[in-house]
N, C-alpha and C positions, 0 to 999 in steps of 0.2 A: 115786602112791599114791591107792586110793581115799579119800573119808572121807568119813562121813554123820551125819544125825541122826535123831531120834524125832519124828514126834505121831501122836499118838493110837495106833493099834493098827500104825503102819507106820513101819519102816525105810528116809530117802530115800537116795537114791543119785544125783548127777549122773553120767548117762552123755554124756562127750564120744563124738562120732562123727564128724566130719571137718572138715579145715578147707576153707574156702572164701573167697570174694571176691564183693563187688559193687559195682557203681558207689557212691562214695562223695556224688556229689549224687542221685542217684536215692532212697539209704538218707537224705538228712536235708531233703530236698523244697527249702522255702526259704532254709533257714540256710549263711550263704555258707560258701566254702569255709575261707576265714581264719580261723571259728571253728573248725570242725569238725576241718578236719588237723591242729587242735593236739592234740586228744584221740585222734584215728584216723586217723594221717596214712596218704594216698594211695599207690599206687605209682606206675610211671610210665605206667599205663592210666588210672589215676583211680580203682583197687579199694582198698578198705578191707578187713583182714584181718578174719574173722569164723570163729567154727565153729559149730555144730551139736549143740547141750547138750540131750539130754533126759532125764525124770528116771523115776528107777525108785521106786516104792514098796512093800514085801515085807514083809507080814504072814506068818499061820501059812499063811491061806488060798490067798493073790492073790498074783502079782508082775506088780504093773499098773505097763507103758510108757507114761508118754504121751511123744507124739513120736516120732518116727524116725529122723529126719532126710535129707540126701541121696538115703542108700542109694548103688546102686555099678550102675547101670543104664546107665550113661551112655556115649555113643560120643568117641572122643577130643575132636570136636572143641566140644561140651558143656565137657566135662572143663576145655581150654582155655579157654573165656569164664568161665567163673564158675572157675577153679583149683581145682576140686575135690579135692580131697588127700586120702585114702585111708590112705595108708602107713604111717604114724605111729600113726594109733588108726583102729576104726572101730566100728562098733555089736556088731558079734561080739566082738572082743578085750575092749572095754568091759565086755563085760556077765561076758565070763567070768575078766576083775581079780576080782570078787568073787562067782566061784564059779557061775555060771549060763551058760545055753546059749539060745537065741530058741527053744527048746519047751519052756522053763520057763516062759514068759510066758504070762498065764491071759488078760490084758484091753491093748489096748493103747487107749487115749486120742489120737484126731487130732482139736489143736486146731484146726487146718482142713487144705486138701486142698493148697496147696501142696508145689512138688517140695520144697523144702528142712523142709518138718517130714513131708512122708506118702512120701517117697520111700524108706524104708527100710520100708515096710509089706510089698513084693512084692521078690522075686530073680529073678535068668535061673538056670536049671540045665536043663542039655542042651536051651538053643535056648526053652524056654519059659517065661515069666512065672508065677511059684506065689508063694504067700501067705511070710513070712518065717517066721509064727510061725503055727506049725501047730496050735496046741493052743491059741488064742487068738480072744476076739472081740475086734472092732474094732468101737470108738465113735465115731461120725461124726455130727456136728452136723446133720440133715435140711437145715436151710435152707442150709447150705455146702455142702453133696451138690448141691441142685438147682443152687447157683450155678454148682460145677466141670463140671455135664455141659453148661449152660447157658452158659459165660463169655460175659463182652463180650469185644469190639476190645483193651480198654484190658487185660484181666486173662488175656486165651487164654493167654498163651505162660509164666504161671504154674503152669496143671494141668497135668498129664500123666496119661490114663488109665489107665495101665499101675500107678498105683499102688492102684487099688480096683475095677477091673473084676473082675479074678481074687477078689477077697473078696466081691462081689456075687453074681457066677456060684454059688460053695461057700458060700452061708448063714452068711458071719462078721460082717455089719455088724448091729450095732445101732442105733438110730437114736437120738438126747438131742435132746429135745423135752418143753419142758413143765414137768418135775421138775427139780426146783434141785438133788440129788441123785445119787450115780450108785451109790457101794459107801457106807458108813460112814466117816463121818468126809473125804468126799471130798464135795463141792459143785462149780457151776460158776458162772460169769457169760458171759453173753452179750454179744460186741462186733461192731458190726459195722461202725465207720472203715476198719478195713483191708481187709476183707472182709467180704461177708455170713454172718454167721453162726457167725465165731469163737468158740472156748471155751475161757475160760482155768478152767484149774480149781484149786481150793481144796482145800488141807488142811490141816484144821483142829482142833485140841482146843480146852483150856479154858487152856491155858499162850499156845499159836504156834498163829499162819496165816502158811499161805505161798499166794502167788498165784503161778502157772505164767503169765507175761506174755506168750508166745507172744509175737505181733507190733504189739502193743500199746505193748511195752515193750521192743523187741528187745534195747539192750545198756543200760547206766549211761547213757551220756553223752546216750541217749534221755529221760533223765527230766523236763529241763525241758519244760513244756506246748508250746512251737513247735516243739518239733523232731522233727519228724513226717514220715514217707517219700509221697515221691512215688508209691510202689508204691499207696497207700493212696486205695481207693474214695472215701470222704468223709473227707479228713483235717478238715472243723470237727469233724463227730462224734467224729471218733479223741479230739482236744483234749478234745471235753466229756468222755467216757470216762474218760479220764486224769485230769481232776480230780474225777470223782466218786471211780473208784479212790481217789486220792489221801486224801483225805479223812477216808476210813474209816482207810487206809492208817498215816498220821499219827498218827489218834487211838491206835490201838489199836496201834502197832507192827510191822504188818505184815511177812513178808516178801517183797520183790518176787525172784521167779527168772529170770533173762536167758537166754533160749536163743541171742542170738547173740553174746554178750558173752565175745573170746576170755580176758581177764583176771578179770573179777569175775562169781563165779557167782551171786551174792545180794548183795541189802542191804536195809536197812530205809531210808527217809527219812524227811525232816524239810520244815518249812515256815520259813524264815527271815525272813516278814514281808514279802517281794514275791516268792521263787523257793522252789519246791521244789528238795531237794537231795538228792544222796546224803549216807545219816550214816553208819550204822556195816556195813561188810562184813562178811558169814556165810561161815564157811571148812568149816561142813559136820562139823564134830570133836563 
């Protein structure tokens, strides 16, 4: 069952879209393994079960996606390394739980150009690569565009072109740069430990904020300040990130939303006097 809440003028929505796997020391860089498999125990490759959450928000106007996810592109032997899983739920079934179709979607939100958040932006149908959502622009961080067409050694095998050429070629990217703003009641913050150019975005009234953590904050068990993926460009920066985040976070009640967190889709934390903590889980109702 789906279940959502309100702010401001939007109705959110967690859209799960697949499950997936990845190395479990690659996902928590330094932190041995003794800590970590006790919260995400391994298999017997060494993958940590993870999915693919992103969130939908639907006023009168908009039904703005951010994220994608996976998407379903992939040739078996993909599929294989990272256990992409499909079967069970995926970004079409998701969205039509509650009544919608990917050419209801007016704006979709890539917090950055990664296959597992911009891989459900493009589809094959008969042999060629076409946009998902037809009726839709696509908001792409400029400095994360330059970094995906540009990667290093360290982050190639992260992009895959095939999820934003085809939206470049048809005039659907927009570019966030600049304005801390995108539609009303939506903001964003700029990170860029993980990658350059990351965008997590805000929404926000006068009651709740919720922050879309993308990769910042991939699941719960991410929230202490060390435990930070090896995927990550600069993880000191990630760190300092995460405690300014934090911060605000604490004071004000924040909510944090985990897109790779197969258990807990939200929570709000706390600061216990030497560790940030999970407090209290948001179920969406």
């Amino acid at each position: 069952m789906v279940v959502n809440m309100k702010i401001g003028e939007y109705q959110l929505f967690p859209i799960l879209t697949s499950h997936f796997r990845l190395d479990g020391g690659a996902m928590f860089g330094i932190i041995p393994k003794t800590l970590w498999n006790k919260a995400m125990p391994a298999d017997d490759r060494n993958r940590i079960q993870m999915v693919t959450r992103s969130l939908l928000l639907v006023n009168d106007k908009r039904r703005i996606l951010i994220d994608t996810g996976n998407g379903d592109k992939w040739n078996d032997k993909f599929k294989k390394i990272y256990e992409i899983d499909n079967t069970m739920v995926d970004l079409q079934s998701s969205l039509s739980q509650i009544g919608f179709t990917p050419d209801d979607i007016t704006d979709v939100i890539n917090s950055h150009l990664h296959f597992d958040h911009a891989g459900g932006n493009t589809k094959i149908e008969d042999g060629k690569v076409i946009p998902t959502f037809t009726n839709a622009k696509y908001w792409i961080s400029r400095k994360n565009w330059e970094t995906a067409n540009s990667p290093t050694e360290k982050d190639q095998g992260s992009f895959m072109a095939d999820d934003w050429n085809i939206l470049k070629e048809n005039g659907l990217i927009n570019f966030i740069e600049g304005e801390k703003s995108i539609f009303p009641n939506v903001s964003y913050i700029f990170s860029d430990g993980h990658t350059p150019g990351m965008v997590l975005p805000v929404i926000k009234d006068e009651h709740n904020t919720l922050v879309y953590c993308a990769d910042l904050v991939p699941t719960s068990t991410h929230i202490p300040l060390p435990w930070v993926m090896a995927y990550d460009v600069q993880p000191t920066i990630t760190i300092k990130e995460k405690k300014e985040l934090y911060s605000t976070a604490v004071a004000d009640d924040w909510i944090l939303f985990f897109e790779h967190d197969p258990d807990v889709v939200a929570a709000t934390i706390n600061y216990d006097g030497k560790h940030f903590i999970k407090n209290k889980i948001i179920t969406f109702e």
